[in-house]
ZALOSE-20309 format. One record per atom (N, C-alpha, C): x negated, y, z negated. Coordinates in steps of 0.001 Angstrom, whole numbers, plus 500000, padded with zeros to 6 digits. Layout:
! ZALOSE-20309
XYZ;...
This chain:
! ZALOSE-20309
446090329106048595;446197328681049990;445191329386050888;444109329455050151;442692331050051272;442421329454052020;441710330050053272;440442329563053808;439524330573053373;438302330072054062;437444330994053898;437456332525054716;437955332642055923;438718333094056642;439161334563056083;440551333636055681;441499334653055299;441471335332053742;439755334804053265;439483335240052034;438989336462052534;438080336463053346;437261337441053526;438254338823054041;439314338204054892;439986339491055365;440749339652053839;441160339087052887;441815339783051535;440910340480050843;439210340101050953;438652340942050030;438061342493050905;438450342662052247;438339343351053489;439540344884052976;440960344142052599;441826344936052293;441904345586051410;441473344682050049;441216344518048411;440177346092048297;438600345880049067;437476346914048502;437589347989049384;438380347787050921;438291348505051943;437023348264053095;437490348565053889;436963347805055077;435599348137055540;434942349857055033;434258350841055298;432897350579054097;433484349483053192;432321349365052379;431157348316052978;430158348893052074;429084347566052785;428761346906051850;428570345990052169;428450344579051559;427537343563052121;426665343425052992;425355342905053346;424299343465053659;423034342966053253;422060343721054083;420982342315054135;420440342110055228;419898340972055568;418286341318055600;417633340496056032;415711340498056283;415701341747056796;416522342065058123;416311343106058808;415949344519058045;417070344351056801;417403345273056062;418352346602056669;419414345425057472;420334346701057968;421612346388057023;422126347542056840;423560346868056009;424458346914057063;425680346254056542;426826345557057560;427935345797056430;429044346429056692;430254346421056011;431191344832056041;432355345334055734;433282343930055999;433701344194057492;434176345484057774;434571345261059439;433113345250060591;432133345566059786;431118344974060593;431088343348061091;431257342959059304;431205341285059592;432561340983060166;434016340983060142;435340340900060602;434820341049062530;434124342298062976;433891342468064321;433161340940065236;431696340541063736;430906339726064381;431687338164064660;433123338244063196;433361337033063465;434440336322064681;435356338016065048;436697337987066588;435682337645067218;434033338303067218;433443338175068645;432933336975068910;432468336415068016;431374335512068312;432367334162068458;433373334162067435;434196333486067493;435225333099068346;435551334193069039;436026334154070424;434922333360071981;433956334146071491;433125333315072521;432943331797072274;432690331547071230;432056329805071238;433327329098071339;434467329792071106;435575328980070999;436374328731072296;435870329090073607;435518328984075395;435131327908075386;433781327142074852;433123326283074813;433606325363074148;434247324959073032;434334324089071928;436167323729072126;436299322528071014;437540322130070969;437590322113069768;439156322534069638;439581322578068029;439265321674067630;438760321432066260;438152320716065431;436706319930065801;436163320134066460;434915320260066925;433880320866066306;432847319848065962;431467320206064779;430904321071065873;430783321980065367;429702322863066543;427863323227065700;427038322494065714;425998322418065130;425234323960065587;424274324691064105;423846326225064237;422729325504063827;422022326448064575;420370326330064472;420004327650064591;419971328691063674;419934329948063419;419516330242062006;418879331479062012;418053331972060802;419200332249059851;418903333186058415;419830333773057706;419671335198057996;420538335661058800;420789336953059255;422556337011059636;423293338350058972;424307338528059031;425087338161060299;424664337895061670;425315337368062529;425638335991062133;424895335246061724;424778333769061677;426184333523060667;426217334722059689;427806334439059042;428738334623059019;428735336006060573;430208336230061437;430274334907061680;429304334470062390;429616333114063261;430586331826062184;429935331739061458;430792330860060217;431870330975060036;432018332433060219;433551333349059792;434162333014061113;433453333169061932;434707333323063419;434596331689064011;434048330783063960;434143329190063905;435477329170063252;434989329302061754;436173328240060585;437695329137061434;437999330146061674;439371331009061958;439523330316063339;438835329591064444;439488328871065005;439132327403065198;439197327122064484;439419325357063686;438150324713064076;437179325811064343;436245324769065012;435032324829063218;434232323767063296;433570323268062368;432039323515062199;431406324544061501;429956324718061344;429271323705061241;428081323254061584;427697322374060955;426025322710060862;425543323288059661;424035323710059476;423117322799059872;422371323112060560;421210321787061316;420076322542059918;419312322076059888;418156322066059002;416906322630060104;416309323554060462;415405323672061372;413513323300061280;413882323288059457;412327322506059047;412731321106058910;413486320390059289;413447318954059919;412953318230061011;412336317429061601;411285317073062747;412840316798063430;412442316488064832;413252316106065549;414192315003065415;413784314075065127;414281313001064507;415469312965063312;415546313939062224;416235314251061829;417294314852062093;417270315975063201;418115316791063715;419127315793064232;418061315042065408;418911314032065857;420133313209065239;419161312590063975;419955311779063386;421340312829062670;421219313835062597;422393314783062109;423199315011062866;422751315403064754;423762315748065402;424851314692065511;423962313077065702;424459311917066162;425882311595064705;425449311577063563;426201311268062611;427443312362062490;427390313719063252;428392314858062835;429387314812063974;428357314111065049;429402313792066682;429106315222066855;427851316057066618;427861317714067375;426958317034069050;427635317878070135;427651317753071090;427075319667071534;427170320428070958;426998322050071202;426341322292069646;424769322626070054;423995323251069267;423783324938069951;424126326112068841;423826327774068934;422979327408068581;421692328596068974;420802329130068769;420305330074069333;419091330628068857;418572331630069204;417343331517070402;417034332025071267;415674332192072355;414829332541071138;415078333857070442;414136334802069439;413594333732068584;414533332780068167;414387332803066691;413576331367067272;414111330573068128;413359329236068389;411554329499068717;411681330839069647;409978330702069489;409343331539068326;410058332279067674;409176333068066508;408882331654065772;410019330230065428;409734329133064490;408845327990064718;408486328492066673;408032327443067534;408505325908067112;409831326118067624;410960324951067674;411297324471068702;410561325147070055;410974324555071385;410684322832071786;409722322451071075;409439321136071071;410478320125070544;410508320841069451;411881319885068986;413172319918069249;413613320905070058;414701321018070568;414752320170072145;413168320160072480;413660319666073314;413498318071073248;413405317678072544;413672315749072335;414944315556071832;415698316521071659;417146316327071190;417578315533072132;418396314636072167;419047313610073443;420771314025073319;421497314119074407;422492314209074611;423521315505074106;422752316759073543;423106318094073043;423324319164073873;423922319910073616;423993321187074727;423347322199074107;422508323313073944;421983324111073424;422837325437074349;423258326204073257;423926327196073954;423047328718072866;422381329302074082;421541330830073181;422337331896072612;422739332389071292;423328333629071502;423057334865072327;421929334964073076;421331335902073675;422435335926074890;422531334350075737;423347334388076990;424541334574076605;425196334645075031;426589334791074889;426737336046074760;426100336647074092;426185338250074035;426411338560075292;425669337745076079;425279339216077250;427066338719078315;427874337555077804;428262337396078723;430207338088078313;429621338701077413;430908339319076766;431209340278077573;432254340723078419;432671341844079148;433498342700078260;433949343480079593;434942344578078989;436163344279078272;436652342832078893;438145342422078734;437740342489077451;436673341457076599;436340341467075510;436392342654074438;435877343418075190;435316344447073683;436535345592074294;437310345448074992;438760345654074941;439798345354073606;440167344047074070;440643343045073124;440141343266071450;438624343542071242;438166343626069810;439079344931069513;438143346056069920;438302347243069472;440056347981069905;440852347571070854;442199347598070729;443138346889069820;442700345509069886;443663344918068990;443297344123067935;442235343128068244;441622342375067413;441294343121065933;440139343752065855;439827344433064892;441200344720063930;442539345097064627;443451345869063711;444306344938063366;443885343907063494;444840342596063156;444253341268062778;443427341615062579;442110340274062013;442986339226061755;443883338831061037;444437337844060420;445070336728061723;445428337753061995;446027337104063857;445189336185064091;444153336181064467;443113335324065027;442579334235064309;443063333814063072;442798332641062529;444035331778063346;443932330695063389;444800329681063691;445256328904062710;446005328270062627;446675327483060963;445914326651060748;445158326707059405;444472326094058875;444409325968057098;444185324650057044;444658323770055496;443688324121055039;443353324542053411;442541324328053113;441438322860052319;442135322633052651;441506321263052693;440958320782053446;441426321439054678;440030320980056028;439326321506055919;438428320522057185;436782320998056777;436511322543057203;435624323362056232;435219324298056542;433982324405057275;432827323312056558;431288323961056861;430883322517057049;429612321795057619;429310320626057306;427670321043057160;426609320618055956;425663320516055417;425204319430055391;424082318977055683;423330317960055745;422243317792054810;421905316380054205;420914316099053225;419491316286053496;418727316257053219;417411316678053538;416686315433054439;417452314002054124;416459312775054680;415466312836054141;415182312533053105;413508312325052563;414061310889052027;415420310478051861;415583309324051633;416049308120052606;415516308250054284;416558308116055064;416851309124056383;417702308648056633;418379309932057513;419237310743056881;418956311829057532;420313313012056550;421209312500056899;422494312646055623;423689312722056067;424554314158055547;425539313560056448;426237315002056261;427149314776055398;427359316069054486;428278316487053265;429520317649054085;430574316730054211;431368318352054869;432363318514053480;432217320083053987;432688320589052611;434311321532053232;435459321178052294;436757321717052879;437035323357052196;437698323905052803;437830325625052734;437677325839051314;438786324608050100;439118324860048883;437734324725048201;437188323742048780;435561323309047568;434945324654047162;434523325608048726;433410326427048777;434594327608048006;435703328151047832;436030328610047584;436398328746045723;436417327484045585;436370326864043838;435073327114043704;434219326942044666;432935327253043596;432480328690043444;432768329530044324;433071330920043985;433749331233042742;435183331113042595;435557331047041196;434849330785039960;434214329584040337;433402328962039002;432373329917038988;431411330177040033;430333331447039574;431027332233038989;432069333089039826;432535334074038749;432824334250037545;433554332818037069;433562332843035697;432525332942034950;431396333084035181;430151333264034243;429027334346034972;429508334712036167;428376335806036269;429468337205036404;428954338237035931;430191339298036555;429700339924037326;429610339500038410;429374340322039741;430357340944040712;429982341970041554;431073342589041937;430735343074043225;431509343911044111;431000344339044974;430092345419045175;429946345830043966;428717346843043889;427483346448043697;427598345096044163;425843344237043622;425212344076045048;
């Protein structure tokens, strides 16, 4: 009965909370309550903006924030949905339009290091929301709330969720077409974990 969610806070309890377990491009490592922090926060914020069950389309690099965000989306019912950022505009489009995403995250940093401002801006009918203005708009009540209660109760902050609903939504490349989207439910991404495991033995010391 995991989401993805409430996997992460069992394997949080399971190795202990103090271990690390990512280290991204940056090459900073991030524990589990590092990632648990990024996902109350970030997840709390977009979830101001969004409605339960609501595709919320990411247009963000692979850096450990980008998978609080995943983490703190799916815990309140709202729905990832990976935009492709080496796709022309046209594609994006055709992805937001087919997923019904109405709120694209992203980055200020990351859009001009990819010089993506062009194509973001022929998007028709999207909201582009920066993590830069969300960070900054987190107050005290906030990092109150984390570091008093949130943090010590992680589980709290998921909302009831099946695993069978959607967790993530991924889109096809369009080289045949327009992309379409593949949404994938909590149990899929979580079975296929299993199945790696059964043949690689990896652990948290990798």
């Amino acid at each position: 009965q995991q989401t993805l969610y409430s996997a992460l806070c069992d394997a949080a309890e399971i190795f202990g909370r103090r271990r690390r377990l990512l280290e991204d491009v940056k090459q900073i490592e991030y524990s589990y309550n590092d990632l648990l922090k990024m996902a109350l926060m970030l997840g709390r914020q977009i979830e101001r903006i969004s409605r339960p069950g609501e595709k919320v389309g990411l247009l963000l690099p692979n850096l450990v924030p980008t998978i609080g965000l995943i983490f703190g989306l799916s815990a309140r019912q709202r729905v990832p949905a990976m935009l492709n950022y080496s796709a022309g505009t046209d594609a994006m489009q055709a992805a937001c339009t087919a997923a019904e995403i109405r709120t694209v995250v992203t980055s200020r940093a990351f859009v001009e290091q990819a010089k993506l401002g062009d194509k973001l801006a022929g998007l028709d009918g999207v909201q582009l929301i920066f993590l830069e203005d969300v960070c900054a708009q987190i107050g005290l009540a906030d990092k109150l709330w984390l570091i008093g209660y949130a943090i010590h109760f992680p589980r709290w902050f998921e909302l009831p969720t099946s695993p069978e609903e959607a967790a993530v939504v991924l889109f096809t490349s369009g080289s045949e077409g327009k992309p379409k989207g593949v949404v994938l439910p909590h149990r899929a991404i979580l079975a296929n974990i299993a199945q790696i495991r059964s043949v690689i033995d990896f652990s948290v010391d990798d």
